[in-house]
N, C-alpha and C positions, 0 to 999 in steps of 0.2 A: 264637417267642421274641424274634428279631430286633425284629420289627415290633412288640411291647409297647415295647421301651426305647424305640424310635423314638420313638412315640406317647405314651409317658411324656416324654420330654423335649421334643416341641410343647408338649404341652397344656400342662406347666408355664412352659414361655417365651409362649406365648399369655396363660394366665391372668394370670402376673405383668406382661403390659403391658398388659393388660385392667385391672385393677383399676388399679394404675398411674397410666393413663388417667383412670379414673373417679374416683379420690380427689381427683386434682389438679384438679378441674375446677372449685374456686372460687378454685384458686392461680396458677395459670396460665393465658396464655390463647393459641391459635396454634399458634405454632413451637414455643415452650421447654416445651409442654403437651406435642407429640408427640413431639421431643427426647427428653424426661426418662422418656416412658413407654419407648421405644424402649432406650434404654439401659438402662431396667432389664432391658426381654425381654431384651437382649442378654447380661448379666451373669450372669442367671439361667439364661436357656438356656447358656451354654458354661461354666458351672460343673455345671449337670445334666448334661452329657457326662461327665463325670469322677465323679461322685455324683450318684443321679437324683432323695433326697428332701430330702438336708439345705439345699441353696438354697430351696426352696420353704417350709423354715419361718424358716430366714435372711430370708426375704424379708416372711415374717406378721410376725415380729418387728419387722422397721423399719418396716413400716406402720403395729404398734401405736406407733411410737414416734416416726414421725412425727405421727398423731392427736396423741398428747398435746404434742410440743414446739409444734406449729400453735397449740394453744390458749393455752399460756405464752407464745412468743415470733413473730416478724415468719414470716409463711411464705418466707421465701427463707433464713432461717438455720436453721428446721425440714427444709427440703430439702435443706441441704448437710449437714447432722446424720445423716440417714437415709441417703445418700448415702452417706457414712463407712461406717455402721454396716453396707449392706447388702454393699460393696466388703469390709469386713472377714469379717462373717459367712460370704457365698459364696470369700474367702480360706482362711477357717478353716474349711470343712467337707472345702475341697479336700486340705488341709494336715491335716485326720485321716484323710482315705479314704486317702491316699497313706501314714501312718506307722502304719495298719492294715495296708496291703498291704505293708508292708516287714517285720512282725512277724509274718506267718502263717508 
């Protein structure tokens, strides 16, 4: 059972700086490419410590939303936009699992 959350919470810090990675890859280019993916695994993965699925759609969310701001606006104000959103999201999933476990 151990070794499923384990393994639950790789894949999902893998995936989210896998894709990450691969969205960014007409915005970025180098360092601030593998930066920014790195940060998000990072974000993702130590918010899935504490909740193993709500980062992972925190995370589908700002990638829908950085797609769309990329195409309105410049990509480096698309990336601080999702950036927010994802810091906010993996805040707020953390921030219910914990005022679930205080209500049981």
């Amino acid at each position: 059972m151990d070794y499923l959350l384990i393994l639950m919470i790789a894949a999902s810090t893998v995936v989210a700086g896998g894709v990450a990675f691969a969205v960014t890859r007409d915005d970025l280019h180098g360092g601030g490419r593998v930066a920014a993916s790195l940060a998000c695994a990072l974000l993702v993965g130590a918010a899935s410590v504490f909740i193993p699925y709500l980062p992972v759609l925190a995370f589908l969310g700002t990638l829908v939303i950085y797609l769309v701001l990329r195409r309105l606006f410049s990509a480096g104000l698309a990336l601080a936009a999702s950036g927010f959103v994802l810091f906010a999201g993996c805040s707020f999933s953390v921030l219910l699992m914990m005022a679930a476990l205080e209500n049981m």
